[in-house]
Phi, psi and omega in degrees: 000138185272173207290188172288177169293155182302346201210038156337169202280327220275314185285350188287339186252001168290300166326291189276351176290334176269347161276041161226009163076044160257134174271177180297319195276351185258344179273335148308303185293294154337334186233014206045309174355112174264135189003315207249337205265310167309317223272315200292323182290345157304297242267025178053039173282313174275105179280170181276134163298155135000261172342294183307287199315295176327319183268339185291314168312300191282346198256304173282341153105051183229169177282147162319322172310295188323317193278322201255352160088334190278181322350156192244094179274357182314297206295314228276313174275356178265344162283041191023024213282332159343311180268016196243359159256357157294324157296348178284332178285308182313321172272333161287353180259027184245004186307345165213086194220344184078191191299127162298140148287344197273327184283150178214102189272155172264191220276157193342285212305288181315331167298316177291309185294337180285321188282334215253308184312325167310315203300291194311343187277309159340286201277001173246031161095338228262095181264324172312293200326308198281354167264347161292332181259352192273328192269006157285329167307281187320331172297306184295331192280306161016297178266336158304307160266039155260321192282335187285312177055020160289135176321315187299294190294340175263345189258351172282320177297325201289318162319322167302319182278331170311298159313327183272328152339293175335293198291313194292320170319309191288268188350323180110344182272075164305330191264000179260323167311316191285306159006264163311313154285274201321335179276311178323282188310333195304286200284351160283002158262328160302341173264359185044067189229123173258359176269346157293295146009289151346274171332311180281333178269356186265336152250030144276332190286325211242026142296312174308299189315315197282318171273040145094038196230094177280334165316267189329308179303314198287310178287343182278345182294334203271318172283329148337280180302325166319292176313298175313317168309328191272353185270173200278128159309132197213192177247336144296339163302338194259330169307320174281335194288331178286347159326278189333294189297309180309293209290339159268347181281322172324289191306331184276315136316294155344307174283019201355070189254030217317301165008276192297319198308304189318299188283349165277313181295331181275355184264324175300295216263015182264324172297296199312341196257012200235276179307292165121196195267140198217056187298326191255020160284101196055008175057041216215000185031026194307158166130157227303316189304317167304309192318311216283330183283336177321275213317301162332284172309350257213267183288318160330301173306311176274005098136080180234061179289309160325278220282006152281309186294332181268324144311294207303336190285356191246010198247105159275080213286147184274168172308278173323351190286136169325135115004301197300297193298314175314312164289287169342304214267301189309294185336283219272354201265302185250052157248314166314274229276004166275317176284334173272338175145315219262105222247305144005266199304331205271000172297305197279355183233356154295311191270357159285327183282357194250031157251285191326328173192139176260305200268324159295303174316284182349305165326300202297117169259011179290322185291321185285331183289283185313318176297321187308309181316288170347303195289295157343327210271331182040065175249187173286103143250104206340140177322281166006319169307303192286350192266021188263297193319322168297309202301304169323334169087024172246000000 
């Protein structure tokens, strides 16, 4: 079996600990991370968890990204994926300039159906197709609500800028994500919607979540809901405030906050039992399926692990369920069964997330994490393995 890669996650935190002069027992005491847990994920014996990345990132004062390497731009330019992100930067930065003259955008109805056929490609995994398509959407629609100034044309851009959210996240780019939310809110406040509103805070948060910074995240779900209280009861209100509640209970594991984590997962399914499987709603696939997958990322996260890998194996998906979300729960399904010994399913729930989205897997750095793991574990595994270990670009 070949060695991890050279510049591998364990060795990327080897690194900057030694530019900043840190011995191991003092980058331990600093990140709470304990000694062994440190010494083994340099020498790639461990892979880094979340948690473990997270706390390590704010204990070196660097973003998670810095630790976990993305953008992986190697893989990126060899998926041509790369050149397709400077127009997304370009178009988000023209949002309040007002009507192009060179666009003459087409009519409301075809801009909606276009903003909402994104949404759905996101969520079937096809992340080139939608980056290749968003930032002209943004533009043409750009100049529709601005020349329109209608509630319908600002709330068709905020969809668009969700999309470029979309893209820049999977992709690795945090800081064209963070953007890309700002832009969201710009224009869901010009639409006056507060369950878009919702929406924005509930994948602002969950930027905090990917940098360990959980305070800041706890508030913004607080305020989410704060918000979200003021829109008219409905059944997208209860779909996002339940959104809401799964993406704080992560987070609220992540904190090993088992309590609150709890309590946030019983409050998703109390909505979900409200809603029913609600997969097109805001496109967020909220609904009882979600909870149980919640719950899986959850005890994973407070590092429960056996009784994840033993839930997580009993979730079962409707024919509709998003591409994206199927693969995410296989992803996070076979880091629990890595971590308990069982390297076989967790091997057999990598190459399930990369047949569900391929192009999100590839991405994923939890798919990345776990193989390392895999590789590290030095057991007997199917020829298959190395050539995966290839598809990854490791």
């Amino acid at each position: 079996m070949h060695a991890l890669p050279h510049d591998h996650t364990g060795a990327r935190i080897k690194r900057l600990r030694l530019e900043r002069h840190l011995t191991q027992r003092a980058l331990s005491d600093l990140s709470t991370v304990p000694y062994s847990t440190l010494t083994k994920t340099e020498q790639g014996v461990l892979p880094a968890s979340p948690h473990v990345i997270a706390s390590l990132a704010r204990a070196l004062r660097v973003d998670v990204a810095t630790i976990t390497g993305q953008p992986y731009v190697t893989e990126l330019r060899a998926d041509e994926l790369d050149v397709l992100i400077r127009p997304i930067r370009e178009a988000l930065d023209v949002y309040d300039l007002g009507p192009d003259p060179d666009i003459t955008p087409r009519a409301h109805q075809l801009l909606a159906e276009d903003a909402e056929e994104l949404l759905v490609i996101v969520r079937a995994g096809e992340i080139k197709r939608a980056a290749s398509q968003v930032a002209g959407l943004i533009q043409e629609a750009t100049t529709a609500a601005h020349a329109a100034g209608t509630t319908e044309g600002w709330l068709v851009l905020a969809s668009a800028y969700r999309t470029a959210y979309d893209v820049a996240s999977k992709l690795g780019y945090g800081d064209l994500a963070a953007i890309a939310l700002a832009r969201m809110d710009w224009a869901a406040q010009r639409g006056s919607d507060a369950v878009v509103g919702g929406m924005y805070r509930y994948m602002r948060a969950l930027t905090y979540l990917r940098d360990g910074q959980y305070r800041t995240g706890e508030r913004l779900v607080t305020l989410g809901l704060d918000v979200l209280g003021q829109a008219e009861p409905s059944r997208d209100r209860d779909v996002v405030t339940g959104q809401l509640h799964l993406g704080a209970a992560v987070m609220a594991g992540r904190a090993q906050d088992a309590a609150r984590a709890e309590g946030h997962l019983a409050e998703a399914d109390r909505l979900a039992g409200r809603t029913g499987e609600a997969v097109d709603v805001h496109w967020l696939a909220f609904g009882p399926t979600n909870v149980r997958v919640h719950r899986v990322s959850v005890l994973a996260e407070l590092d429960e692990y056996d009784t994840a890998a033993r839930e997580g194996q009993g979730v079962t998906f409707a024919k509709d369920w998003p591409a994206s979300r199927r693969s995410h729960h296989h992803a996070e399904l076979a880091r629990a069964q890595m971590w308990t010994g069982d390297l076989g399913e967790s091997f057999r729930n990598l190459l399930a997330a990369r047949k569900a989205a391929p192009q999100q897997a590839r991405y994923h750095p939890t798919v990345r994490e776990t193989y390392a793991g895999l590789e590290a574990a030095k057991r007997q595994l199917p020829d298959s393995f190395l050539s995966f270990g290839s598809w990854l670009h490791i």
